[in-house]
C-alpha positions as CSV (number, residue, x, y, z in Angstrom):
1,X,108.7,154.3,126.6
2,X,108.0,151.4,123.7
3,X,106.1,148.7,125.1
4,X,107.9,145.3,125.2
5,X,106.8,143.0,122.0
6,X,104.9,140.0,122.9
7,X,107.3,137.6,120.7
8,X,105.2,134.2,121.0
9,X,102.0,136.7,119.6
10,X,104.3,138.1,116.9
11,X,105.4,134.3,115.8
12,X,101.8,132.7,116.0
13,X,100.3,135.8,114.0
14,X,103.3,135.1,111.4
15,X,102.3,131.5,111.0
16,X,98.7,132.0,111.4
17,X,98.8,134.3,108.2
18,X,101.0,132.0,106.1
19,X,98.1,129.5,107.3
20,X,95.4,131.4,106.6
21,X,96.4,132.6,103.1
22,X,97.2,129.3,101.6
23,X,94.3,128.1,103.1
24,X,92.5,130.4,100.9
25,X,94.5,130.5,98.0
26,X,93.5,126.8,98.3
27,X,89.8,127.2,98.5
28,X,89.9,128.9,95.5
29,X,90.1,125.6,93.8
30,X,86.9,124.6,95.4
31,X,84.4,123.7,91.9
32,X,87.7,124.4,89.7
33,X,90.2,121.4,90.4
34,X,90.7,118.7,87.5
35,X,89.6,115.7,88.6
36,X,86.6,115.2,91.8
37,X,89.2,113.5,93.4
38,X,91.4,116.6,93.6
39,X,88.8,119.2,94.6
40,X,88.2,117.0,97.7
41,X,92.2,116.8,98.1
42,X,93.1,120.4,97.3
43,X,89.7,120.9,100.1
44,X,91.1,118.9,102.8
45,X,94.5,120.7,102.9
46,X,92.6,124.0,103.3
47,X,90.6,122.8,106.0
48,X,93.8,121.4,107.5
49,X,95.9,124.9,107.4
50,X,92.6,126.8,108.5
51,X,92.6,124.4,111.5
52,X,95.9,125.6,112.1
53,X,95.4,129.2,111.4
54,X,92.5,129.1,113.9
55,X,94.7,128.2,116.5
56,X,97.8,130.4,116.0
57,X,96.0,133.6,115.1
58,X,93.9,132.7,118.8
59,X,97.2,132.8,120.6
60,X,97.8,136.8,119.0
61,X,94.5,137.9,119.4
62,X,90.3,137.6,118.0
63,X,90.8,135.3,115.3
64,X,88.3,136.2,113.4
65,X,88.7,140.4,113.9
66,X,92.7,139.3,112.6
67,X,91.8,138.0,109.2
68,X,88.5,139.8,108.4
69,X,89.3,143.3,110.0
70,X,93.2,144.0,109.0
71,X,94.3,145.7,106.2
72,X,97.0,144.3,103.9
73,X,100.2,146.0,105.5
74,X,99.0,144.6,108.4
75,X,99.9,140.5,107.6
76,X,102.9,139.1,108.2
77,X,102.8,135.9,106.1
78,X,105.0,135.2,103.5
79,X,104.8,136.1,99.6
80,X,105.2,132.7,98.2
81,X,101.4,131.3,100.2
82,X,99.5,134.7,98.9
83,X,100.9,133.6,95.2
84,X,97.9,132.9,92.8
85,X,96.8,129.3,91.6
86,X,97.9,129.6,88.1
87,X,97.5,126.5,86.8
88,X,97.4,123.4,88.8
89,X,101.8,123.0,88.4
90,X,101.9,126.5,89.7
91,X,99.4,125.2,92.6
92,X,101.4,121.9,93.1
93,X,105.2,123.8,92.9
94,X,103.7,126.3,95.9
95,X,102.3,123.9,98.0
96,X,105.7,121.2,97.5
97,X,107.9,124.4,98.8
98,X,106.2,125.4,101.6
99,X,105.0,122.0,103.0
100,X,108.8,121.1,102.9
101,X,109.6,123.8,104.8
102,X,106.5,123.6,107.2
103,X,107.2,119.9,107.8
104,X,111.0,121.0,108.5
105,X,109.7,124.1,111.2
106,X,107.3,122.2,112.7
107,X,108.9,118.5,113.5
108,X,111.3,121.4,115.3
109,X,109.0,122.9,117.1
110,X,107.0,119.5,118.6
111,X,109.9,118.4,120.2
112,X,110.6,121.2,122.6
113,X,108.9,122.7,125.3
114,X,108.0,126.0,124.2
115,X,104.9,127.4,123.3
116,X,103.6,126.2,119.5
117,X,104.5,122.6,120.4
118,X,101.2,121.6,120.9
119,X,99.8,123.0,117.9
120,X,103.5,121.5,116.0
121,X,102.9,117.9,117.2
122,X,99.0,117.6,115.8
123,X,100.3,119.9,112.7
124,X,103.4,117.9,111.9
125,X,101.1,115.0,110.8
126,X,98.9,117.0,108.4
127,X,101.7,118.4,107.0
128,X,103.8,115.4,106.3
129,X,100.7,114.1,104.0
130,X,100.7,117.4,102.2
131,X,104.2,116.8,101.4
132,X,103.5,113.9,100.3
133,X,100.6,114.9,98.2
134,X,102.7,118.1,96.4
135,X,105.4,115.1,96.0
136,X,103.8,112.6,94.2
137,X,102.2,115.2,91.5
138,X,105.4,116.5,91.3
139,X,106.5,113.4,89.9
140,X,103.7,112.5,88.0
141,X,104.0,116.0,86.5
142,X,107.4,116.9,85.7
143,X,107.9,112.6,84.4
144,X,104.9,112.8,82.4
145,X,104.6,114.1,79.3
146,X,106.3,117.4,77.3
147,X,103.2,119.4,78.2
148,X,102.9,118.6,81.8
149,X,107.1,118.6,82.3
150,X,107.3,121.9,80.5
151,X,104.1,123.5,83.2
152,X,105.5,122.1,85.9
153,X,109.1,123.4,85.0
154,X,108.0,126.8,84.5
155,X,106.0,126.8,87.8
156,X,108.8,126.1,89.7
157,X,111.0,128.6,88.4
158,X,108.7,131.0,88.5
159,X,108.4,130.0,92.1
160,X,111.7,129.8,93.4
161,X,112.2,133.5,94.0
162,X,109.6,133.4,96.9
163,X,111.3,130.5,98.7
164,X,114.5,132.3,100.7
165,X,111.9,134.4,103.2
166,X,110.7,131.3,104.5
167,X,113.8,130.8,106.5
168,X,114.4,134.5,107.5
169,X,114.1,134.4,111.3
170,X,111.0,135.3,113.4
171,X,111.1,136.3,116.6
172,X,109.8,134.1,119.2
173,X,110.7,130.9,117.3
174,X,113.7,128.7,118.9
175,X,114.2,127.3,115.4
176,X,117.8,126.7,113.2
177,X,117.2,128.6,110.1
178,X,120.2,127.8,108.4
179,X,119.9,124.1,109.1
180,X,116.6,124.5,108.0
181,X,116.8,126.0,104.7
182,X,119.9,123.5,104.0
183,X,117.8,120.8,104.7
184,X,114.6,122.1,102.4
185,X,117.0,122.8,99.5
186,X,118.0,118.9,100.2
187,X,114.5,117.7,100.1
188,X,113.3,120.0,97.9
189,X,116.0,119.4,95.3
190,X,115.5,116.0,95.4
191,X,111.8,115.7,94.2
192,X,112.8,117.5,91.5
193,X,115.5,115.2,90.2
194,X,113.3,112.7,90.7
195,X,110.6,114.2,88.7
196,X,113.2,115.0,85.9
197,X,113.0,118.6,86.8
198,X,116.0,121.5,86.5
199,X,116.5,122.5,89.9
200,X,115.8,126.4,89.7
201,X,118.8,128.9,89.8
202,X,119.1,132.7,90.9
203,X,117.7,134.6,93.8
204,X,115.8,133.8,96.2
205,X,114.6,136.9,97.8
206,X,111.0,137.2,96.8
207,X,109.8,141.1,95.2
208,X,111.9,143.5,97.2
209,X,113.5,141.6,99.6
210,X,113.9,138.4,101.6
211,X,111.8,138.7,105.1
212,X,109.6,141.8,102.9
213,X,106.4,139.7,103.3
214,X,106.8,138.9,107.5
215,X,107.4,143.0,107.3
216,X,103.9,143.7,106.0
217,X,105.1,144.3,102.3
218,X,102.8,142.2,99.8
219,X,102.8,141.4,96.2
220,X,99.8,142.5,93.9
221,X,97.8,139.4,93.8
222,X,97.2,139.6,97.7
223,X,95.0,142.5,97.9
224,X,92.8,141.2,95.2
225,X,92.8,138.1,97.4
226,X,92.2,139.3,100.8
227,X,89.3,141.7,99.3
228,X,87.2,138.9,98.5
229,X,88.2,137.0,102.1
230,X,87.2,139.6,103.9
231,X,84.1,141.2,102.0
232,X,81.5,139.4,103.5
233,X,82.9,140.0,106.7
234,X,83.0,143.6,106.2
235,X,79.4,144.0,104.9
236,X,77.7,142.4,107.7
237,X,79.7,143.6,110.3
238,X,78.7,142.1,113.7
239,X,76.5,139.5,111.9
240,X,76.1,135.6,113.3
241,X,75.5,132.7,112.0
């Protein structure tokens, strides 16, 4: 007999890992970002989504034995947060996509009853300023000059393809995708005509499939990534700070 699947675990462990990953992804930029003022931006985001991850992954299981101790098939986040930084557009076009969407799920979530709306209400306002943040560059990027239009362009077609997974549904979250996803392709497409931008075309199903990353299935980049997350982890095992 299969045991019954905890749904609310299965949801926070999805969320925790698209948390965690950006997070890291974001880190990344730590002693890298263009301007001082940036690196303490870009660092305050992270902070923000490992807050959150912190929280969710608690509600599935050890937090710390589920992102140090798990092997790549085992995440369930999406492919679009384990993307690399490329260059700061590419950094900017990930986070504008998937804080739309974040802010979209979670201003759901907080005003319902259910489980995550705790963690949705305190997260909804974090979010909204890293919308705003992945916004404003947007604009400032794609409306300023050939170079920066032409990077900015290219990161978010190169993008684009990652984006439909977000709205594939996940068990044990009361949430309309298909509302969802209309509005995100709304706001989304909005910043981008404000910011003199082509608003991509073609597929949106990521490498493989739509949903492949919330089954376990991962791009390249990601186990290069979670390698160095989870290496000092894994050569001091037990250890304490």
């Amino acid at each position: 007999m299969t045991a019954p699947v905890d749904t609310t675990a299965a949801a926070a462990l999805a969320l925790g890992d698209d948390a965690l990953v950006l997070s890291h992804r974001l880190g990344e930029w730590a002693g890298h970002a263009p301007v001082l003022e940036e690196e303490v931006a870009l660092a305050n985001i992270a902070l923000d989504l490992l807050g959150q991850a912190r929280t969710l992954l608690s509600m599935a299981g050890d937090e710390d034995e589920l992102a140090y101790l798990r092997e790549e098939r085992s995440f369930r986040n999406v492919q679009l947060v384990e993307q690399p930084n490329g260059d700061f557009a590419h950094t900017i076009a990930r986070q504008l996509y998937f804080s739309v969407y974040q802010q979209l799920l979670y201003s759901g979530l907080a005003t319902g009853d259910g489980p995550f709306a705790p963690l949705a209400a305190k997260a909804v306002k974090e979010v909204a300023y890293h919308r705003d943040h992945a916004e404003q560059w947007t604009l400032r990027l794609g409306d300023g000059t050939d170079l920066s239009h032409e990077r900015m362009q290219r990161a978010c077609d190169a993008l684009w393809r990652y984006t439909g997974e977000m709205f594939q549904p996940v068990d044990g979250l009361d949430a309309d995708w298909a509302a969802m996803e209309t509005a995100w392709l709304e706001g989304v497409g909005d910043v981008l005509r404000r910011a003199t931008l082509t608003v991509p075309e073609g597929p949106r199903t990521g490498a493989w499939s739509a949903g492949a990353g919330r089954q376990g299935l991962h791009t390249e980049p990601f186990g290069r990534m979670l390698a160095e997350m989870q290496h000092l982890h894994r050569s001091h095992p037990g250890a304490s700070w």
